[in-house]
N, C-alpha and C positions, 0 to 999 in steps of 0.2 A: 541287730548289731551283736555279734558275739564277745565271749570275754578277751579274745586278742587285739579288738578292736579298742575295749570298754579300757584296756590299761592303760591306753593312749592319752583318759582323762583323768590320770595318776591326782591333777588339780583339784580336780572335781571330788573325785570316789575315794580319794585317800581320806579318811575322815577320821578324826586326830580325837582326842577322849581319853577317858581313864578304862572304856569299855576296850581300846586299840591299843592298852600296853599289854606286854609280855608276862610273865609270872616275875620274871627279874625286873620288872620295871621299863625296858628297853619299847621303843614303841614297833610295832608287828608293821611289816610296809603290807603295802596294797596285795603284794603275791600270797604274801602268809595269811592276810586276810580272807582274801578269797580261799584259800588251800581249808582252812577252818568251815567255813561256809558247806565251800563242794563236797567238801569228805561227810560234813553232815549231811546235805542232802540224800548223798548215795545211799545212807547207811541209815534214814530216818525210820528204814521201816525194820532195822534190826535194834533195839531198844541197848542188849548187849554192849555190841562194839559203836554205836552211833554216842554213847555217853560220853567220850571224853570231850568231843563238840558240842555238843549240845549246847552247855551251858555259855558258852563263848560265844558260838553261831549264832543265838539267839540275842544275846546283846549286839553282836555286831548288827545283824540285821536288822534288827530293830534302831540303831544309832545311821545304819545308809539308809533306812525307810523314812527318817524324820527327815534327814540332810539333802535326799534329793529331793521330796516334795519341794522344802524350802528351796532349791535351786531350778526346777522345772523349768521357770523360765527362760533360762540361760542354756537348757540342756532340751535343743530344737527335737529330738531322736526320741526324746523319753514321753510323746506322748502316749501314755499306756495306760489300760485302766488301774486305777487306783482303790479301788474299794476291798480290795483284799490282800494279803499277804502272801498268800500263793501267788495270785498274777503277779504282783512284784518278783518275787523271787526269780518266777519262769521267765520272766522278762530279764532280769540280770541273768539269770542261770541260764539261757536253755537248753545250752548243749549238754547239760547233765544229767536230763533224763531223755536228751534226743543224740548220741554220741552216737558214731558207726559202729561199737563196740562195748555194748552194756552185761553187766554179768548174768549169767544168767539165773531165771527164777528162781531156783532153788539149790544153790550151790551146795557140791558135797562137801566143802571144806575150806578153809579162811587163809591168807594171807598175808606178807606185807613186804614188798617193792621195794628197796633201798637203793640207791646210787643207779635209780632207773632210766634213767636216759630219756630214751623216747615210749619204754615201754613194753619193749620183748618180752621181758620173762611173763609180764601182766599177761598178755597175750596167747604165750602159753599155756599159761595157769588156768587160765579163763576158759580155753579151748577144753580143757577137762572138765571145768565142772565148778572151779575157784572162786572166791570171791573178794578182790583187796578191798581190806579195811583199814590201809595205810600206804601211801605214797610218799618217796624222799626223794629230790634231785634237785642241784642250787641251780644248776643252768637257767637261763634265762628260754634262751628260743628251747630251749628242748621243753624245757614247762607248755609252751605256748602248743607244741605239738603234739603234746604228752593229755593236755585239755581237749582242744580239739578231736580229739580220736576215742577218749574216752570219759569225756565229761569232768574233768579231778583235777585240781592245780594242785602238784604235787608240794609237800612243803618245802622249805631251801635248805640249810645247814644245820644236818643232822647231830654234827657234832654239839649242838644247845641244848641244854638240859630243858630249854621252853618248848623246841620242837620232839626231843624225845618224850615230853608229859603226855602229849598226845596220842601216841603208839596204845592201843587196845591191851589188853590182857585177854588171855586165851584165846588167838590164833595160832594156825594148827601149822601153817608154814616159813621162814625166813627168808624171802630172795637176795643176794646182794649178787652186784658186778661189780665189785669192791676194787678201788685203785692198788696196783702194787705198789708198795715203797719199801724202801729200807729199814730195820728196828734196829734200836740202837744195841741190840746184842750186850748192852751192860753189864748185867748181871750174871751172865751166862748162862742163864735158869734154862733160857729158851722155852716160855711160857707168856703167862697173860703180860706179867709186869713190863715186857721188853716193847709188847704193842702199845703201849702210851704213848700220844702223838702222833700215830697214825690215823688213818681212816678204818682200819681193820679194829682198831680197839675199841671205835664203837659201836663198830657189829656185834663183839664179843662182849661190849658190856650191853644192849640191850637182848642178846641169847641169854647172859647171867640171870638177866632180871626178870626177864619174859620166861621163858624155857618153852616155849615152843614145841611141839614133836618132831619137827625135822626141820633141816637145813639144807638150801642148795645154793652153791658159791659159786661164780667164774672169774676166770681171770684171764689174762694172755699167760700161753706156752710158758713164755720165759718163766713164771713163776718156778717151774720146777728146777729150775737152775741158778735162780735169783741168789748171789751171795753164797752161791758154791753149796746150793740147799738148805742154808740155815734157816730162808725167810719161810720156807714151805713147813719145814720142821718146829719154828714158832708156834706157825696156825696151828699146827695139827696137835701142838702140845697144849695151845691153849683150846682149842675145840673141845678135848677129852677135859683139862679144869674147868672149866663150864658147863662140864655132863653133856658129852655126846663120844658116841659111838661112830669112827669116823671110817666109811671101808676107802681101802686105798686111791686117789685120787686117779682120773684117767682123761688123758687126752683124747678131744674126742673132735674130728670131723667134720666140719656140716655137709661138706658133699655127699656124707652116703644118707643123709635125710631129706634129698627129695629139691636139695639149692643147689646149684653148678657152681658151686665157690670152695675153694681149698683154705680151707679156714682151719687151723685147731687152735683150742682150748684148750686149759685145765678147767675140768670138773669136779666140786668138790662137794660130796653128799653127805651128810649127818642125818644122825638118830640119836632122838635123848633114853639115855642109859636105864633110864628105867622102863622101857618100853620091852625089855628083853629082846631088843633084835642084834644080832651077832651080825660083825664086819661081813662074812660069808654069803649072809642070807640076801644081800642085794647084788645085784649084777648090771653094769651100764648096757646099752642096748646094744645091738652087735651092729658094727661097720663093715658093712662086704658090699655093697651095692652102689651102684652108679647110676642114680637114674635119669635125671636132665645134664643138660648140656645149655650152652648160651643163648643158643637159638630157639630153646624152651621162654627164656627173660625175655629176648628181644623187645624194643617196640613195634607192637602192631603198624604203626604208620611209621611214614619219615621223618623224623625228627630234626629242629628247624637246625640254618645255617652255625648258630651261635656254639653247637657244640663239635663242630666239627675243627679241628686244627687248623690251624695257618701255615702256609710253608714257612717261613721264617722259624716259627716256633718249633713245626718238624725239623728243621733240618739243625734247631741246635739239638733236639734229644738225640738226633743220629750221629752227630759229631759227639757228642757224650757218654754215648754207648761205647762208642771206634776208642776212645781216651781209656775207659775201663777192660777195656779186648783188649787192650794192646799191653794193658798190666796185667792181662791173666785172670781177672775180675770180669763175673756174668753181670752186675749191676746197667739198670739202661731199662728204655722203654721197650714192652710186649704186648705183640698183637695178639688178640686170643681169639682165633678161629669159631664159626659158628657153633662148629661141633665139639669145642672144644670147654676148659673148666676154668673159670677166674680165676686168676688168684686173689688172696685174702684183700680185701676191700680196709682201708686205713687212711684214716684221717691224715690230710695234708696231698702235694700234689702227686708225689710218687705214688698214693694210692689209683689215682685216676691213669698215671701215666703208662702201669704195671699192668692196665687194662684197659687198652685201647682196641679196638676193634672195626672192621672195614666194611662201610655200611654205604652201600653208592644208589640205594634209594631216591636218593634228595638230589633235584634238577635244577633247586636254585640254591647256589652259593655264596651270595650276595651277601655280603659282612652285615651284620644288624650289633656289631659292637666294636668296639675303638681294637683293632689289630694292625701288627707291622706283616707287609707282605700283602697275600691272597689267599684266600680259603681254599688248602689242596685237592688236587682234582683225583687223588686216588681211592677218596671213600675214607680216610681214615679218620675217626673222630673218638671222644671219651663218651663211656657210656651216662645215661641218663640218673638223674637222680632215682627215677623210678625205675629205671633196673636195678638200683643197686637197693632197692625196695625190696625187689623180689629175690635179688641175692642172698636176701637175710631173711628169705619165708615170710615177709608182708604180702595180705592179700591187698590186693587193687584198689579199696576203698577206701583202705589206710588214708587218711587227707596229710597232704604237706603241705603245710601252710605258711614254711618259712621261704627265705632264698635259697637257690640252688647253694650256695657256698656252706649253709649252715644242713642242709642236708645232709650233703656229700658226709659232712663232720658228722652229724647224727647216725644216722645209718653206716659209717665206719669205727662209731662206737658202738653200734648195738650187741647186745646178742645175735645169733641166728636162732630166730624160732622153732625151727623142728627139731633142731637137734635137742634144744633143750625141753622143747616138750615132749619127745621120747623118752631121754631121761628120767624127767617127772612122772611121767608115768608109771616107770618104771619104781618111781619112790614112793609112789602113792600105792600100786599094787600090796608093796611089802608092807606098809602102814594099815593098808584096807583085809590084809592076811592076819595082822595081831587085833584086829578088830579097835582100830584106831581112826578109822573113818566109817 
């Protein structure tokens, strides 16, 4: 039974004590607990960054080791041996050191994941060489997915000074895909003071505290336009009072890295100031290439009835379409040709509907879900969650563990993985050139 299953017995495993309150007193639920736990595990054999858990993981563990002996009877699953502390663990843990995705042996350089999702940037970082020693996301299923794939229940609301205690000191990288929002532009300093009450201020207060050697930010496009450019001109004001070195931010693409999705971003790279690296000395990777297309994503086989449209349902997106043509407005649903490029993949149904596609593989139509009408007979359907997998540079193995609906939502929040691990790398060369890695 793994940990997605295990929170199911919130009654059971939630195990209440003076060892499961907070630093503020507040009591740590079942996610936080585990997030203490898993982060130590990952990290037992780096004495370094494994400290800020330690002391915690260990009480806690030791408070579930007594609480489920005494409950065994009741908990039919947990026959497991008993005579040691490891097999316990490996028994509640074991996807932490059995994950599809563990760091690797000997990482060239440290970490830490904020407002991760399901785990992109991780992904990326990893792919070079990386190693997190720190995870942050409050979502609920994205945690669940976030574990699953790589052993780690990320902790929840970073904005707590109980989950910031935990952040490591000297790690060498910062990830966030930080929500945009509005600063109250108060003071007009157009600085740190304005980011209070956002989510970005507590990026920038754990960059204060930390200092880090570099930074790497996303955001959606709009940012650079956000409030007629003030909110972009905040960051960038408080990036540099915080010590970094910020080179100009750039949108950047995921179709020229290797995903058939029309995607951009702001990218936002930092360097702290005493590193001696000039805005000049980095450069984003260059976007000229096109190399898949949809028909690269496809699914190998037919994909069942369930995601194929109904005529009823087609025929109001086409009456929808006809209503916005007729005002002079492209909005409406798009078929995207095999050889053709998705557009950007986005949480809610117009992302799916922007990217529909004509798949006539599938010889049974036969409804396997409550629809008005009949499933149309033209091939048209939305793509699968696992394409939009590979929309965002997930390899195959990736495990989704949720329901399609929380999917679709995950993976139209993600990052795209290539593009930003071209990036990264690109930020890691100029760090590994001033003999910083």
């Amino acid at each position: 039974m793994d940990f997605v299953k295990r929170q199911s017995l919130g009654s059971i495993l939630q195990v209440f004590g003076e060892e499961c309150l907070n630093e503020d007193g507040t009591i740590m639920s079942f996610a936080d607990q585990a997030s203490v736990i898993t982060h130590y595990l990952k990290l037992r054999h780096n004495p370094k960054f494994a400290q800020p858990y330690k002391k915690k993981a260990e009480e806690l563990l030791g408070l579930w080791q007594e609480f489920v002996f005494t409950q065994k009877d009741k908990m039919k699953d947990m026959d497991f041996a008993c005579e040691s502390n490891e097999a316990y663990m490996t028994y509640l843990f074991n996807d932490v050191h059995n994950s599809p995705f563990p760091p690797q042996a000997k990482p060239r350089f440290t970490f830490i994941d904020l407002f991760a999702g399901i785990g992109g940037f991780r992904m990326a970082l990893q792919n070079l060489g990386g190693e997190c020693v720190f995870s942050s996301e409050w979502d609920e299923q994205a945690q669940r997915t976030y574990y699953a794939n790589y052993g780690e229940v990320p902790f929840g609301d970073i904005t707590k000074e109980c989950t910031k205690a935990y952040i490591p000191n000297g790690f060498d990288v910062l990830c966030a895909g930080f929500p945009c929002q509005a600063f109250s532009l108060a003071g007009r300093r157009l600085g740190f003071a304005e980011t209070r009450g956002t989510l970005f201020f507590d990026v920038a207060e754990i960059l204060r505290r930390k200092q880090p050697k570099a930074i790497f930010l996303e955001n959606v496009k709009g940012l650079a336009i956000h409030d007629k450019g003030k909110t972009l001109k905040t960051i960038l004001n408080t990036l540099d009072e915080v010590g970094y070195v910020v080179p100009d931010p750039q949108i950047v693409n995921a179709m020229y890295f290797g995903v058939p999705q029309h995607r951009e971003r702001i990218y936002i790279v930092g360097f702290r100031k005493d590193l001696g690296i000039n805005k000049e000395d980095f450069a984003y990777p260059e976007q000229t290439t096109v190399s898949k297309h949809f028909i690269d994503v496809r699914e190998e086989n037919p994909v069942p009835a369930k995601y194929y449209l109904s005529t009823t349902y087609m025929q109001t997106l086409i009456n929808h379409k006809a209503r916005h043509a007729a005002k002079g407005n492209g909005f409406g649903y798009e078929i995207i040709p095999d050889d053709g490029i998705a557009n950007a993949i986005v949480v809610g149904g117009m992302g799916r509907e922007r990217n529909l596609v004509i798949d006539k593989r599938q010889t049974d139509l036969t409804p396997t879900t409550n629809i008005k009408g009949t499933v149309n007979t033209d091939g048209i359907r939305k793509m699968t969650p696992r394409e939009w997998a590979r929309l965002q540079g997930y390899p195959d193995k990736f495990k989704i563990v949720v329901s399609d609906a929380s999917a679709y939502k995950q993976f139209g929040n993600s990052v795209a993985v290539p593009a930003i691990q071209a990036t990264a790398n690109n930020m890691l060369d100029i760090l590994k050139s001033h003999h910083q890695l």
